[in-house]
N, C-alpha and C positions, 0 to 999 in steps of 0.2 A: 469475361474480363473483369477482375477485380479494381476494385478501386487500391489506388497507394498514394496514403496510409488510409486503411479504414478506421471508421469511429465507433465506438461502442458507445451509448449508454446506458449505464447501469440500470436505469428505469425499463428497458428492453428485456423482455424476458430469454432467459438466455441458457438458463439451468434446468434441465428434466428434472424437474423433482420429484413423477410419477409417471408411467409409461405414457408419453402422449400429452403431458402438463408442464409446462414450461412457467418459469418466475421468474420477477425480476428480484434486483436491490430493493429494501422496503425501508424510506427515510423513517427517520423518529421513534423505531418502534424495537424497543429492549429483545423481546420475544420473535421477534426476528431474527437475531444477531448471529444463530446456527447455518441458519440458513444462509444468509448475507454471507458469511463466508465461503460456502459451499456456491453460492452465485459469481463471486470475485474472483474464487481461483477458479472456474469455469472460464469464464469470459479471456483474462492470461490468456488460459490453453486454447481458446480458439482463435485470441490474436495471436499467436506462436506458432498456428496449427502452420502442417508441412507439405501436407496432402492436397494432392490435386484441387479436393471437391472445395477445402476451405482455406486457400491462403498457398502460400505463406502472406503477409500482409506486406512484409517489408517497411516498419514501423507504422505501429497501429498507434492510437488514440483512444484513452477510455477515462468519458465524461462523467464526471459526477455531478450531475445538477448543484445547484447551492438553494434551491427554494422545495420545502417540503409541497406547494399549492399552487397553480396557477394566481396569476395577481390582474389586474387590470392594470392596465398602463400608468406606470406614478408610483405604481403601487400600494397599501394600505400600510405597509407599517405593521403588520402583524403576522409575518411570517418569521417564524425562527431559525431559517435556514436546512439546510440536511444535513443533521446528522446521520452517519451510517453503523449501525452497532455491528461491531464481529466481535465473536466469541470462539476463543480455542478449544482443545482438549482437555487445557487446564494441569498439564503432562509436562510446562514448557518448552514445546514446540512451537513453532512458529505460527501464525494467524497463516499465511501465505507464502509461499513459496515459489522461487521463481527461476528454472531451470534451465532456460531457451535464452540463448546470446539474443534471440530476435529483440530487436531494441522498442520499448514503449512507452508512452508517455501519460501519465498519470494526471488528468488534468480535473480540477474543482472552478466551477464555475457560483459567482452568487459568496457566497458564505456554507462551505462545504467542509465538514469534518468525520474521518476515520476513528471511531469511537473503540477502542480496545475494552468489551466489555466482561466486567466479572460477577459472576450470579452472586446477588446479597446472603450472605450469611456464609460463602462455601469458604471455611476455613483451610480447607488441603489443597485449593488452586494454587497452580503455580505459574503464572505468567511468563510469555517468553516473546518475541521477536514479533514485530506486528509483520514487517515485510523481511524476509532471509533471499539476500541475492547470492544465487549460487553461480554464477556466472564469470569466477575469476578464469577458466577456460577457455580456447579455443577465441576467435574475434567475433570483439562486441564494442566495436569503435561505436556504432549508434549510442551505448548504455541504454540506462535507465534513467529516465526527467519527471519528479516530482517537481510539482506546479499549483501552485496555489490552493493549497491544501493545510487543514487545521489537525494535526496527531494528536489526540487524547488517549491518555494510560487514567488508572485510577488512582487514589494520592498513593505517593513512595514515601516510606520510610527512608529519610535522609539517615537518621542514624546507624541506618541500617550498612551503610555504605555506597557506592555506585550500585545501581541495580546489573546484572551479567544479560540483561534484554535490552532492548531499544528497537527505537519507532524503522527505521533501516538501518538492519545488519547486512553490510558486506560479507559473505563467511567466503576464507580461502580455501582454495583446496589442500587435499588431506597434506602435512609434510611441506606445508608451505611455509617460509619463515617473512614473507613479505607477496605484497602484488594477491587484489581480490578484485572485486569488480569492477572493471574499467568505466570511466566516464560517467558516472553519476551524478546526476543533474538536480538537484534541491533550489528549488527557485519562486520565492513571495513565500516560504510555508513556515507552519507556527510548528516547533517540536518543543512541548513542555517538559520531555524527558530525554536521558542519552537518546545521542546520535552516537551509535556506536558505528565505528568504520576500520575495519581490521583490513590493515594492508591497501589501501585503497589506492588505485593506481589512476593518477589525470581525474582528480577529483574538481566540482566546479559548483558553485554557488553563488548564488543571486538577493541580496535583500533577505536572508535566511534569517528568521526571529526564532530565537533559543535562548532557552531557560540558560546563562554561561556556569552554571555551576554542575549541571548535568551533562557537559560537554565531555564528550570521551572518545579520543581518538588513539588509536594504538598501532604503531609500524606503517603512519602514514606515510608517502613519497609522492612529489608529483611531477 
């Protein structure tokens, strides 16, 4: 019997990254940021999974610590929090991708941030979509609930114009002229860049801190 909803913590290794080697999430650390990605959309697909042995979960929970250390009680005062670095292909595609109407919830505990990282110097990177909800299909009255969570991009070129990425992108399906992913939940979190939201259908927001100048909604309805 499965628990519902199950919890993930990203500190949990979760990812085969060698026959028989499992990783987790790795706070703080640049050089991890391949990996962490390759950990994050693991974890999804096992909360998503459909098969007997692993789920379905029936809305899952996936924790992000917010303390890179163990503290004593009180705490000391010198913890920075978790940062989590991902890194794309650099191709503008999306950091993560998310397929499965199964509804989840993205939660940061502490002082927790999703770091969109880009290697110093690589002039050809191309930035794209930290999270792409593909999910305007089929029912997902659950959604998607972003929760107490800090999004980091690297600085934008304002003159540049709106950047065509953002921290969650709704994307509709093909031929769609309105209506992307139902019920998506943005609640306590810091977006410094677009929140791009194409078609978004029974959208909902909570205490949401956004840059308003990088706000960018397109064929909203609710």
């Amino acid at each position: 019997m499965w628990s519902q909803p199950a919890i993930f913590n990203v500190l949990d290794p979760w990812y085969e990254a060698s026959p028989g080697v499992f990783v987790p999430m790795i706070p703080n650390s640049k050089m991890d940021a391949p990996t962490n990605t390759l950990v994050l959309q693991e974890i999804i697909n096992l909360a998503q999974a459909s098969d007997d042995q692993s789920g379905p979960y029936y809305g899952a929970i996936i924790v992000f610590p917010g303390h890179s250390q163990p503290t004593e009680q009180g705490g000391t005062g010198e913890d920075s929090g978790g940062e989590y670095y991902l890194q794309a292909a650099g191709d503008g595609s999306a950091l993560i991708s998310i397929d499965s109407n199964w509804p989840i919830r993205f939660l940061g505990t502490g002082s927790a941030k999703l770091v969109y990282y880009i290697p110093p110097g690589d002039q050809t990177f191309e930035p794209g979509d930290m999270f792409a909800l593909n999910t305007a299909a089929g029912d997902n009255t659950g959604g998607m609930t972003f929760e107490d969570l800090t999004f980091a991009y690297p600085p934008i070129n304002e003159s540049a114009g709106i950047p065509n990425y953002a921290a969650i992108h709704t994307v509709p399906n093909s031929g769609m002229t309105g209506g992307g992913a139902q019920n998506v939940r943005i609640i306590r979190c810091v977006l410094p860049i677009a929140l791009s939201v194409f078609g978004l259908n029974k959208p909902s927001s909570a205490v949401c801190f956004t840059a308003p100048s990088t706000m960018r909604v397109t064929q909203a309805r609710a």
